[in-house]
N, C-alpha and C positions, 0 to 999 in steps of 0.2 A: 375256866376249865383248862388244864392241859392238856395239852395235844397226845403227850406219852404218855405211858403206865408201865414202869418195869422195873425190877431189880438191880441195883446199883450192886449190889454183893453178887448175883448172877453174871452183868455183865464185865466185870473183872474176872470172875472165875473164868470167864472165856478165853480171855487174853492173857492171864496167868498160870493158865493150867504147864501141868509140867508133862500132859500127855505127849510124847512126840509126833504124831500123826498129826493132832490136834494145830500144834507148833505150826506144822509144815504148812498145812491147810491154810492158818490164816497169816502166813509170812507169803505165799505162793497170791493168797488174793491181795494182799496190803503191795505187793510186786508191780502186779499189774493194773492197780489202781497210781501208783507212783509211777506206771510207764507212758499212762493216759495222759496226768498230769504233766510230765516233761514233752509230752507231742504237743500239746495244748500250748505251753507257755503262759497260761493267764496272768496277769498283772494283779488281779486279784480273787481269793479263794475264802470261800465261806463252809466250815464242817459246821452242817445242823444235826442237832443233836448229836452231839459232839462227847457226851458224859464226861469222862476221865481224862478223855486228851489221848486213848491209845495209837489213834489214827492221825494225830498232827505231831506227835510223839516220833511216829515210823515214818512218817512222810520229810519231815524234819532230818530223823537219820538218814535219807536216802538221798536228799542235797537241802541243805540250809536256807536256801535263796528263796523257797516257797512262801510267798506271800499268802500265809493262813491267818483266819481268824475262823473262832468256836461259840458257838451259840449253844445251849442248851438250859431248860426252866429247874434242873436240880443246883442247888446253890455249892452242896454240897460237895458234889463231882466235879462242878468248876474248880472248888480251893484243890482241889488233887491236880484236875488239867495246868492251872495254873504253880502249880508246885512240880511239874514237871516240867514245863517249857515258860518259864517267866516272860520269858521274852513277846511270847506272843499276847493280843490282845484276845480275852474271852469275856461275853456279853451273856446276862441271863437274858431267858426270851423263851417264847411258848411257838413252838412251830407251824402252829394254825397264825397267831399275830407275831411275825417275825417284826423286830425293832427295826427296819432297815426301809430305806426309798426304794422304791421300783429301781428296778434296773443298774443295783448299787454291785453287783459280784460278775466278774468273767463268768466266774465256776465256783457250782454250789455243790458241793457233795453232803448226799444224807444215804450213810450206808447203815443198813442194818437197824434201820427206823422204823418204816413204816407199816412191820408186821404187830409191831405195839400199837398200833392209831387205831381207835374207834371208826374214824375218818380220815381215810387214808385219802381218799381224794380230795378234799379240800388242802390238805398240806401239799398234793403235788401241785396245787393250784398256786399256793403259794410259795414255791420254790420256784415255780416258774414265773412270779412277780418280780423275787427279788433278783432273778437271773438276768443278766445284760449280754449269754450267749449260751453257754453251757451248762445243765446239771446232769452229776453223775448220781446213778441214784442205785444202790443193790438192797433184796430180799433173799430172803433161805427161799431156794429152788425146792419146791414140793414135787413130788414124793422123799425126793433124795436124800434132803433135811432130815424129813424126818427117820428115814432108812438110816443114815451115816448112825442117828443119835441114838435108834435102837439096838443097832448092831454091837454099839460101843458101850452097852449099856445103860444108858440116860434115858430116864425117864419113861421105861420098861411097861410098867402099869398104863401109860398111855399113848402104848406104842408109837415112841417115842414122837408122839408132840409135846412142843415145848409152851408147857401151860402161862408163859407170858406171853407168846403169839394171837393177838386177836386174828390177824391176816393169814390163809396159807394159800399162795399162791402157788400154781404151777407157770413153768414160764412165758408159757402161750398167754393165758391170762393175764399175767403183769406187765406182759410188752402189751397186748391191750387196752389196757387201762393207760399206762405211759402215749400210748399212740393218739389217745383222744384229746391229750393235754400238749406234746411236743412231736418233734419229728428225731424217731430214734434213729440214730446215723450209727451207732455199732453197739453188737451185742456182745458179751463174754461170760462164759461160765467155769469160773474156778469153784469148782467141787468144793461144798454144796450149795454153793449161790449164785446170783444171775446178775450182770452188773451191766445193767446200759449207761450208754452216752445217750443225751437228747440236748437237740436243742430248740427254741424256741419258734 
């Protein structure tokens, strides 16, 4: 079984759109996920579900020295991650059984995953295995999410949820759920998502 279920041509359109708002939105969150990362320092960094590479792609633009590596179960979007950034190493792998020993990452980041999981809870379960101190973990902020997408006209007919979302969390809820598995030490919300720090 895998852990995700989602559009690979969807989530490219997200990161290729030439909408400018769109742009801003996710340069403003991909910002302050690279500012987390430079406070941290970790020596080493795990993006699960990782698809295409766009987030070790910008994390990379924003200083070289990040020691990443990318996991995700499509074979496909790895040849794209890895045709973007060679240099890095990327591993297939199912987010429920990550390839990796307990306690093998400083810092695990899985943005923008876990609204695809049947079972969202057992992957936070297991990001918190292979964590040896921090994971950063963001969803689309409900109602907002879905507000921003209808306003903008996305997905109109279902006012605007985005029918690859099993998950829609509001943010009380998902820092709930994150509290029962880590201890969140800071919360941030770049419109329209909610990006905690936790750690173990």
């Amino acid at each position: 079984m895998n852990g995700r279920e989602y559009s690979r041509r969807g989530n490219a359109q997200k990161y290729e759109s030439r909408n400018p708002l769109q742009r801003f939105l996710i340069w403003h969150f991909h910002r302050l996920v690279g500012d987390v990362v430079e406070d941290l320092e970790p020596r080493s960094i795990l993006d699960v579900g990782c698809g295409e590479g766009f987030t070790i792609e910008r994390l990379l633009g924003m200083n070289g020295r990040f020691p990443l590596q990318g996991v995700d179960y499509d074979w496909p979007a790895l040849l794209e991650a890895s045709a973007k950034e060679p240099g890095v190493f990327f591993q297939m792998g199912d987010i429920l059984r990550l390839p990796y020993a307990s306690d093998s990452f400083e810092l695990v980041l899985c943005l923008e995953v876990l609204e695809h999981l049947a079972e969202p809870t057992l992957a936070v379960e297991e990001l918190g295995r292979v964590s040896a101190g921090h994971c950063l973990i963001s969803v689309p902020n409900e109602p907002f999410f879905m507000l921003s997408n209808f306003l903008r006209g996305k997905n109109v007919r279902a006012w605007g949820n985005d029918p690859e979302h099993l998950q829609r969390w509001t943010a009380a809820r998902f820092l709930r759920m994150l509290s029962e598995h880590f201890r969140v030490e800071r919360v941030m919300y770049p419109f329209p998502w909610v990006l905690a720090l936790c750690r173990r």
